[in-house]
N, C-alpha and C positions, 0 to 999 in steps of 0.2 A: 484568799479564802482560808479561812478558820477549819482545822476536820470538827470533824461530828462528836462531843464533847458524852463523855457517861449521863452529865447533868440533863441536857436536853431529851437525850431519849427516857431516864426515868422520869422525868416531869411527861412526857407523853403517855409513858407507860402508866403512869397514876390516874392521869386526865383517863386514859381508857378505861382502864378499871372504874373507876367512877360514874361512867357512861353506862357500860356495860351493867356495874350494877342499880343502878335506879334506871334506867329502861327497861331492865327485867321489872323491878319493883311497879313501876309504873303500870306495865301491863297486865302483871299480875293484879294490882288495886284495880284495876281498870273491867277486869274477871276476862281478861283475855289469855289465848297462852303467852307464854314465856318464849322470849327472841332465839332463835334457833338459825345460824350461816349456812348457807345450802353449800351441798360437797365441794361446788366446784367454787369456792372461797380458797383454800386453803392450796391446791392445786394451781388457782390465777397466780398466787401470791409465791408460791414455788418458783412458777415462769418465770414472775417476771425477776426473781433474783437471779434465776440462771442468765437473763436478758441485760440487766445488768453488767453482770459477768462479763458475757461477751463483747459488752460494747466495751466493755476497759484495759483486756487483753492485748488489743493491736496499739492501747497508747501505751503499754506499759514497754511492749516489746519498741515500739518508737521508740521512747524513751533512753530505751536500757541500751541503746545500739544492738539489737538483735535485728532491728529491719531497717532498710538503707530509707526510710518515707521520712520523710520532713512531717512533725507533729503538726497538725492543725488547730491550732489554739484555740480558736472558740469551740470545736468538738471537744476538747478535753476538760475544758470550764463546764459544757454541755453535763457531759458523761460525769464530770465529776459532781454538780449540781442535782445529777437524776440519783448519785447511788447518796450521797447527803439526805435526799427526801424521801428514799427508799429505804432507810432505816430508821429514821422519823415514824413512816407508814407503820413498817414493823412494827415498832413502838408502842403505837399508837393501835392498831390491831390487834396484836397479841395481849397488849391490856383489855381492850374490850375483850377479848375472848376470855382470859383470866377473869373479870369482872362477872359475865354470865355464871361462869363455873363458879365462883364465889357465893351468886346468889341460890343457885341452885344447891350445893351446899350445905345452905343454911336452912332448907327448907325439913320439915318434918317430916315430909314423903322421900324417898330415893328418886332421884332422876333415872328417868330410861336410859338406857345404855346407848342407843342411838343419836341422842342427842348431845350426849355427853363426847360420844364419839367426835359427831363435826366440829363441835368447840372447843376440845383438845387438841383435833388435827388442824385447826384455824391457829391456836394458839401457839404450837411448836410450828407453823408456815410465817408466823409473824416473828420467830426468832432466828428460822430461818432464812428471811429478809432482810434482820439485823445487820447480822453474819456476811452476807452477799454484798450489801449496800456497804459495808465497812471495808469489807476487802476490796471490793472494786474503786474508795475511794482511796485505799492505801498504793492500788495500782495507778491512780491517776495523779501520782504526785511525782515532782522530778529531787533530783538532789541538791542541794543547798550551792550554789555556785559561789566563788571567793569576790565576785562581784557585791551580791549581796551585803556584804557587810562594809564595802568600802561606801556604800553611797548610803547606808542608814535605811536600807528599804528591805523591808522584809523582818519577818520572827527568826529568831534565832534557829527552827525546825524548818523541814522540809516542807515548800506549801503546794496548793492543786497547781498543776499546769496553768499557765495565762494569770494566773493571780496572784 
């Protein structure tokens, strides 16, 4: 398994942006309001980085020889696959958040403060998913064994557990 490449997450990060802003657009053409994340967006999106987190802690410590448990390999392909798509999400959220505020932005009236509120605090939740999902996959990864390179398997770098 490949880690989680800059490229990928600003390609989601643009797609979001892009979403965000003509779905504002849209519903404003449409004479409806303008898309607004309810509080508890940016709060789920908190969790679930700290959730993350936690699942990748007890493989890193496997790992490192800090705890005598024999690593469970498809958990760690698991965990390492959930923080990969958890900074995808990121991504991909904190764009659409960024995209709203863009559109709003542009508009000749001021946005209320409250709404601008949730889709900041969505925006910095979506980069702090990034951050969570990146680090939890830097913990799910083991060290480069001298094996590797005699039998031709494997990148040159450190890859996720099981992969």
């Amino acid at each position: 398994m490949k880690r989680t490449g800059p490229g990928i997450l600003l390609v989601a990060a643009v797609l979001g942006v892009g979403a965000g802003f003509v779905v504002d657009q849209l519903l404003t053409s449409a004479g409806r309001p303008t898309f607004t994340p309810t509080v508890s967006l940016p709060i789920v999106l908190v969790l679930l980085g700290g959730l993350v987190l936690v699942f990748a802690v007890p493989i890193r410590r496997a790992t490192r020889g800090g705890n005598s448990m024999a690593v469970n390999p498809f958990r760690a392909v698991r965990v390492a696959m959930l923080a990969k798509a958890s900074s995808i999400v990121g991504a991909a959220v904190g764009g659409l958040a960024l995209g709203l505020v863009l559109f709003l932005l542009t508009r000749p009236v001021p946005p209320s403060l409250g709404s601008m509120g949730t889709i900041l605090a969505t925006a910095a939740a979506g980069a702090a998913l990034i951050a969570a999902g990146l680090v939890a996959e830097q913990l799910c990864t083991i060290r480069k064994d001298d094996d590797d390179t005699e039998h031709g398997g494997g990148d040159a770098g450190a890859g996720a557990v099981g992969g």
